[in-house]
N, C-alpha and C positions, 0 to 999 in steps of 0.2 A: 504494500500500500504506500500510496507519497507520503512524506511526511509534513504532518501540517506546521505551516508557518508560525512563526512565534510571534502570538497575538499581545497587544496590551492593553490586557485584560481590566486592569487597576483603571487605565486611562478610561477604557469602554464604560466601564462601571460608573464612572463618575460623569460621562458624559450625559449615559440616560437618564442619572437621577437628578442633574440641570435639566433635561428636557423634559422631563415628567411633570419636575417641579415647576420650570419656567425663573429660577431664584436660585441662586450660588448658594445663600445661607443655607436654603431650608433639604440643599442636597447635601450641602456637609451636614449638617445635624441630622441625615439618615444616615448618612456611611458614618455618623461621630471622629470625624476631621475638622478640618478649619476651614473657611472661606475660600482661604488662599491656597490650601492642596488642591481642592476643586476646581478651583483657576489656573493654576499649574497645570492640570493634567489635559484641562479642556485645551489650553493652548497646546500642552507635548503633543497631542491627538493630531490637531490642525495642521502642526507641521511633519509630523508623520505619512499622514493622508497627504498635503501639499494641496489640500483645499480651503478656505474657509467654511469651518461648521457652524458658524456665528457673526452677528454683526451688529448695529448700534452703538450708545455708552455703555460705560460699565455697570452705570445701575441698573440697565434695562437692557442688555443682550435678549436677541432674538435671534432664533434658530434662520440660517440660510437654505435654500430647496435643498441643498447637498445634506445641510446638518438637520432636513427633514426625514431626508430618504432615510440616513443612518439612524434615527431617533426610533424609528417605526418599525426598523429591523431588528435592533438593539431590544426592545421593549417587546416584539415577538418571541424574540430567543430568550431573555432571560424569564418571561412570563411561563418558558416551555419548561423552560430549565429546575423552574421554581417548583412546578407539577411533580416533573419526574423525582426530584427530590424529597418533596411531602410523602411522594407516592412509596420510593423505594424506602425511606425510614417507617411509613407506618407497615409495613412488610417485614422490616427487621424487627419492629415492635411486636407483631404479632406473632412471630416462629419463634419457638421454643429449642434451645438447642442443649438436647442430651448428652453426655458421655456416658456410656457404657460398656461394662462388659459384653465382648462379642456374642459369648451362646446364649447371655440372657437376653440380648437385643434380639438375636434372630430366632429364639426359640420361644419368648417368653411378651417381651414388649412387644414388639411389631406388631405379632398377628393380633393384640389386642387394639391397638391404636385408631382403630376406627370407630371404636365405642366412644371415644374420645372425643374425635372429633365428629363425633353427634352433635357430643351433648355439647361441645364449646364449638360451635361451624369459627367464629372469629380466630381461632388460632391454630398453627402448625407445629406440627414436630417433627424439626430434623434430628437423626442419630449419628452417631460419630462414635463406633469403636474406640477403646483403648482402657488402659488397666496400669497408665500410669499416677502417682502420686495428684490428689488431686487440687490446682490452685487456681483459684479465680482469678485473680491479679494479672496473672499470666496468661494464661486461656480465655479462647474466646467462646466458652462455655457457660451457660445459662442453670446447670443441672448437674450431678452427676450420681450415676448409679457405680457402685461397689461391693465387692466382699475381701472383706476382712473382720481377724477375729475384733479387736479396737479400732477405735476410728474417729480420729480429733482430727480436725482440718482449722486452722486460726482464719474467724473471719468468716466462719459458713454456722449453719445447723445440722444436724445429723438425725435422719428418721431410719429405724429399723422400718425393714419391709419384710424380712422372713428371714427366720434362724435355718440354717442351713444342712439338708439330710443328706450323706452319699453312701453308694453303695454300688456292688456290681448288676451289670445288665448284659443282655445277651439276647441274639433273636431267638425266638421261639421254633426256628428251623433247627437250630444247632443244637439244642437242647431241652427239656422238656421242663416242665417246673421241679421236677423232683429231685432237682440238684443238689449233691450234697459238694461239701469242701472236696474233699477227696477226688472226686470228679474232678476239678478245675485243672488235676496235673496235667490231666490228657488235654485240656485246649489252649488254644493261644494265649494269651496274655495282651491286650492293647496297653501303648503308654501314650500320653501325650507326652510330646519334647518342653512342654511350657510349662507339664506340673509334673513332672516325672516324679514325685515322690505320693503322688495320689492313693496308690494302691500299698504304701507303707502306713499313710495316714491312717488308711480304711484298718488295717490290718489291727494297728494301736486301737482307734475309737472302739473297733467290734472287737477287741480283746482274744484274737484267734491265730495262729499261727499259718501260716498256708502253705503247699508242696510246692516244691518248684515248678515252675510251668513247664509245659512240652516245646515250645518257642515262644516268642517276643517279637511283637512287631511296634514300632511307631509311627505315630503322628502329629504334623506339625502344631495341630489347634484341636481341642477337645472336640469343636464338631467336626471335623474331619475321623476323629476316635467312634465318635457317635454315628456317622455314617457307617464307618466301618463295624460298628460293634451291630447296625441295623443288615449289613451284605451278609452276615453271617463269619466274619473273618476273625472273634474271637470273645471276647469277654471283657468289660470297660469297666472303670470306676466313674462315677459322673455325679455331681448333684441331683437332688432328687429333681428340682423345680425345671431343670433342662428338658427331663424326658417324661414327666407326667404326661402328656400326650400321648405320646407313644407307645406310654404302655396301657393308657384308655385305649389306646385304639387298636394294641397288639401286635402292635409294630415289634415291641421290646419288650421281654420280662423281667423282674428283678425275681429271682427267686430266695436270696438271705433277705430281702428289703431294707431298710436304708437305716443310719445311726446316724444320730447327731455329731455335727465336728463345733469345735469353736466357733468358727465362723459365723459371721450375718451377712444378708445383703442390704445395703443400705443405700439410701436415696442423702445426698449432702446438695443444701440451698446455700446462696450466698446471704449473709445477715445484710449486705448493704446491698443501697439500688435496688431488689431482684424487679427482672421483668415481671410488666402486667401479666395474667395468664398464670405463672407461678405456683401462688395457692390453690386457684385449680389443677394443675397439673398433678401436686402434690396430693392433694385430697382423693382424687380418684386413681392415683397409685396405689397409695394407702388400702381405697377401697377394694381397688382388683387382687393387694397381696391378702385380703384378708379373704377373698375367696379358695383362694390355693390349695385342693386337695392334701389333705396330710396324707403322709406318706407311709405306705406301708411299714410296719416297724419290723426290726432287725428279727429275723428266723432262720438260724443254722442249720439247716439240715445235715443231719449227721454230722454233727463237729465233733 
């Protein structure tokens, strides 16, 4: 694309709000400048252009057909400018912008968010993966959903949304419900590479010892584990709130069912500023964690 000429902008700016106004004074007391900036720039303008934009005395300038034509152009474009501006900030106003953990966003939030925005049509939510430390300051983040076992953030509020269950799952191909420990030697083992201590976790909270598996496979991201633990390719540790669906729907079995770890999931607000929308957003989080199937509780078969 060419590149556009380097406009003066300052100049333009001060030229329409003389022509608006018709009076030097009452266009500096809009931009809050002096007389004499406004008269400045209206002349740099004039000898820029190499037209006259003006004419008269100095107490009574009047615009010339030249410094009509430009007044009328001028006063189009920033009149558009002014629009698209109101427009795109009350758009930022009204989206909501989440961070979240990736399988709770794709497993958990999303498919509910259009209850959401029923019940509030005025606002949007964008999501944004991630699972770093979370700071408002720095981010350009409205929200953030986590788990961890404590959770202080300076500068935010913090709401539990669900104490958190994990446990193994597996397709219902691979194996039947009547799984006991013992069994698991003979199947794979899934890990994820980002919580690779998952199934040591499990092993401490449910107080069991386990055989060593027949193979190990990984993966990079727990739903890539959960896909694979849905093909049949082996046996996953996963939160329980990931795969509630799936196991309504049979997709997935747990058959030890699930024990509590430290962990929560937590919704963190900023105490300052927060965007309009907000407290709702927050309330009907709230509302959808408190519908959340509890979770089958821990059954060793044959331990």
């Amino acid at each position: 694309m060419p590149r556009r000429q380097h406009l003066p902008l300052t100049a333009l700016r001060s030229f329409e709000a003389f022509a608006r106004h018709g009076r030097m004074s009452l266009a500096a007391d809009e931009l809050c400048v002096t007389h004499g900036a406004v008269s400045r720039q209206v002349r740099g303008l004039e000898r820029l252009c190499g037209v006259r934009l003006t004419h008269g005395p100095r107490n009574n300038l009047r615009l010339t057909d030249a410094g009509q034509r430009l007044a009328r152009s001028l006063g189009a474009t920033f009149d558009e400018i002014e629009r698209s501006f109101v427009e795109v900030s009350a758009g930022a106003e009204r989206e909501i912008h989440v961070s979240c953990v990736g399988t709770l966003a794709m497993r958990w939030l999303i498919p509910r968010l259009p209850a959401f925005h029923a019940r509030h049509p005025a606002h949007s939510v964008r999501v944004t993966e991630s699972y770093s430390p979370v700071d408002f300051t720095r981010e350009p983040f409205d929200a953030a959903i986590r788990l961890a076992d404590t959770l202080h953030v300076e500068g935010a509020t913090t709401t539990t949304l669900f104490d958190n269950f994990h446990g193994p799952v597996l397709s219902p191909s691979l194996r039947g419900a009547g799984l006991s420990l013992s069994d698991l030697k003979g199947l794979p083992r899934l890990h994820t590479r980002s919580h690779p201590q998952a199934w040591a976790e499990w092993t401490e909270h449910a107080g069991v010892v386990l055989p060593e598996a027949a193979a190990h496979r990984e993966y990079e991201h727990i739903f890539y584990t959960l896909e694979a633990a849905n093909a049949g390719l082996g046996v996953a540790i996963t939160p329980w709130i990931y795969v509630a669906g799936d196991i309504a729907a049979g997709r997935l079995i747990a058959p030890f069912g699930f024990v509590r770890t430290p962990a929560r999931f937590h919704l963190i607000l900023p105490d300052e500023a927060p965007k309009r929308g907000l407290a709702h957003f927050r309330d009907w989080l709230v509302e959808e964690a408190a519908k959340a199937p509890p979770p089958p509780q821990m059954a060793l078969v044959g331990a």
